[in-house]
C-alpha positions as CSV (number, residue, x, y, z in Angstrom):
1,X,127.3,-36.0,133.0
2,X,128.9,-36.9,136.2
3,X,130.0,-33.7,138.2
4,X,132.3,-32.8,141.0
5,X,131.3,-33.6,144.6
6,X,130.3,-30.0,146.2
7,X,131.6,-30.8,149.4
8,X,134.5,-29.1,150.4
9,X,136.6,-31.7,151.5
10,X,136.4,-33.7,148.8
11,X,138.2,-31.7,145.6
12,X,138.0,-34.5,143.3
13,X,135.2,-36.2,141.2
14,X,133.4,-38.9,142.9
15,X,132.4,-40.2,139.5
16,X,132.2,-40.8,135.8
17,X,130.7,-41.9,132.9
18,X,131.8,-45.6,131.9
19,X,133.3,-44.8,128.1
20,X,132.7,-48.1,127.2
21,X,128.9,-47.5,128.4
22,X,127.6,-44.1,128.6
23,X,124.5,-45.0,130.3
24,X,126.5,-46.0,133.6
25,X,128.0,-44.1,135.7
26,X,131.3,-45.0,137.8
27,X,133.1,-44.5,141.1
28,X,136.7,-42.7,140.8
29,X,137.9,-44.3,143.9
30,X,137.0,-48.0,142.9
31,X,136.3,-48.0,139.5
32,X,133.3,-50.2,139.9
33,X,129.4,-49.3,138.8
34,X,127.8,-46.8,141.0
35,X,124.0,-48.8,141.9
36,X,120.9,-47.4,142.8
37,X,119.9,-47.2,146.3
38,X,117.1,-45.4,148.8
39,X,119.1,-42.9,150.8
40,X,117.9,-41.1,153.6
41,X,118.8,-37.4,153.7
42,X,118.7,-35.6,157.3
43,X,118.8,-31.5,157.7
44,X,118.1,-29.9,160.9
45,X,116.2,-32.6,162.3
46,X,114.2,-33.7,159.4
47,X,114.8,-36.2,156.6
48,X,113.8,-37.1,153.5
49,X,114.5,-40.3,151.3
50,X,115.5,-40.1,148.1
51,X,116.8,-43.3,144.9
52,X,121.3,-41.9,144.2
53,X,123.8,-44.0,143.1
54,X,126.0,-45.3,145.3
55,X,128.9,-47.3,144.8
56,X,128.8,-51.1,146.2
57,X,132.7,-51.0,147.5
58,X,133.6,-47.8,149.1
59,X,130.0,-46.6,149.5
60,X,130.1,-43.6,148.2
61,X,127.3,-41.6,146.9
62,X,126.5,-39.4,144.0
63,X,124.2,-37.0,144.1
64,X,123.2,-35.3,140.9
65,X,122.9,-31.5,140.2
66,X,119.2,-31.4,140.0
67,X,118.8,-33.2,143.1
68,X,121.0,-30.6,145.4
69,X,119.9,-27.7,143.2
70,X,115.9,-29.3,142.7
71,X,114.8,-31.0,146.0
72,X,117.7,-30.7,148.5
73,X,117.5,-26.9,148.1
74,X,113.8,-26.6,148.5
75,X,113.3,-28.7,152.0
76,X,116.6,-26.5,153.0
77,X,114.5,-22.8,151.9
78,X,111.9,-24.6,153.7
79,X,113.5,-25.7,156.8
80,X,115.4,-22.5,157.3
81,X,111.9,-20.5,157.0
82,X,110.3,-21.8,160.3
């Protein structure tokens, strides 16, 4: 399921689950299909590239809670620890 952006300027969802197709997921702002793309993330001077959603209009992006909790958190612990 779609959850809640975690950054703190944004209080609202960034998306949703289509209820016509629950296999797509949808940008709050534009209403339009969220699409797969490669993003780069950077931290502290490194980066890493990772396949979000991102929606086509506004270009917003979704990142899932595995992905900040999973990967995202590990390179962070690892970064931080040199």
């Amino acid at each position: 399921m779609a959850k809640k952006s975690n950054t703190k300027n944004n209080k609202e969802n960034t998306a949703k689950i289509d209820e016509n197709d629950p296999g797509t997921i949808v940008c709050t702002k534009c209403n339009v299909p969220m699409e797969p793309i490669d993003v780069t993330f950077k931290y502290l001077k490194r980066s890493f590239r990772h396949k979000v959603l991102r929606c086509p209009k506004c270009g917003q992006v979704y990142v899932p809670e595995d992905l900040a909790k999973g990967r995202m958190a590990e390179v962070e612990a690892a970064l931080e620890e040199k």
